[in-house]
N, C-alpha and C positions, 0 to 999 in steps of 0.2 A: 504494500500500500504506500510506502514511502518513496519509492522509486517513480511511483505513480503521479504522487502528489506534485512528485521534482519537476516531473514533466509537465502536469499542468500550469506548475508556478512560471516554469516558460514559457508557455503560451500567453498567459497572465501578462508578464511582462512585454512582450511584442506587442499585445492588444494595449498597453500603457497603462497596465493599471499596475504598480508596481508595490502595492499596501499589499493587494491578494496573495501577487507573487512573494512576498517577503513572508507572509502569516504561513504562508504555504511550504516555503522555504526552510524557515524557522523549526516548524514542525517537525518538516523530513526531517532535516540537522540531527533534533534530538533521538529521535526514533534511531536511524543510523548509526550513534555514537552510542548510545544505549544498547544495541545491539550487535556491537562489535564490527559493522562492515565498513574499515575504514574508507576503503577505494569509494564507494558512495557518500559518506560522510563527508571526506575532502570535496568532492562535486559540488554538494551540499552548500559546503563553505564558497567554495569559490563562484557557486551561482549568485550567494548573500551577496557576495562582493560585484558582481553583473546588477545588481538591484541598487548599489550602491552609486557605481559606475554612471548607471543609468537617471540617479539624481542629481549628477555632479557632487557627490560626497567623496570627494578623492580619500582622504584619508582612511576614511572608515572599509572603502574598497580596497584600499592597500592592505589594511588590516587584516582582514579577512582573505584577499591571494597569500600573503604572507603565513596565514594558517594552514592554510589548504597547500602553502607550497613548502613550510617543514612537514607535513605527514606522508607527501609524494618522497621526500625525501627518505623519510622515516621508513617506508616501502620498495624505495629506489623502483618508480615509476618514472622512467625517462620520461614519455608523453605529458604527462602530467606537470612535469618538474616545468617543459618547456612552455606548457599550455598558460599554468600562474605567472612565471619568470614571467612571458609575454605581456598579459594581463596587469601586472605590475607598473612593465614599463610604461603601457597605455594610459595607464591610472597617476601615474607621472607626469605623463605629456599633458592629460589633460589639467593637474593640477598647475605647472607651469603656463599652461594656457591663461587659465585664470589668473593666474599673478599677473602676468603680463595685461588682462586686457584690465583688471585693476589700477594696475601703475599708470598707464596709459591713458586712462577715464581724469586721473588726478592731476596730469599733467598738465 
């Protein structure tokens, strides 16, 4: 059911509704980690972090790849390791994005 849920919380999210997809998210997260299946658990986390992403919450999205990408680790999941790293860096870009058009507004 929580694999399930993972999947609908993306849907959730493309459709824009990104509260659903988080309640949804949240949920699996626990079920997963409660139930020992890391490889889904880390997904779990790193989709939090696409919810995150998707608010312009850089931090909180970095947070959350960062989680999701010590347990890839923790499993030596190359896919994975590369899938967060990547995720990371975007969650960077965008965060410098916003400094930048900040600075720029002030100027």
């Amino acid at each position: 059911m929580a694999i399930v849920s993972s999947e609908m919380a993306v849907c959730h999210l493309q459709l824009g509704d990104d509260r659903k997809s988080l309640e949804l998210l949240e949920n699996a997260a626990q079920i997963q980690r409660e139930v020992g299946r890391v490889q889904n658990y880390l997904v779990a986390l790193a989709n939090i972090g696409n919810v995150y992403l998707y608010r312009r919450d850089y931090l909180t999205a970095i947070d959350y790849y960062r989680r999701a990408l010590e347990l890839a680790k923790e499993i030596n999941d190359p896919v994975s390791i590369e899938k967060w790293s990547h995720n990371i860096r975007v969650a960077y870009a965008g965060l410098r994005e916003s400094v930048d058009q900040l600075t720029s507004k002030r100027i």
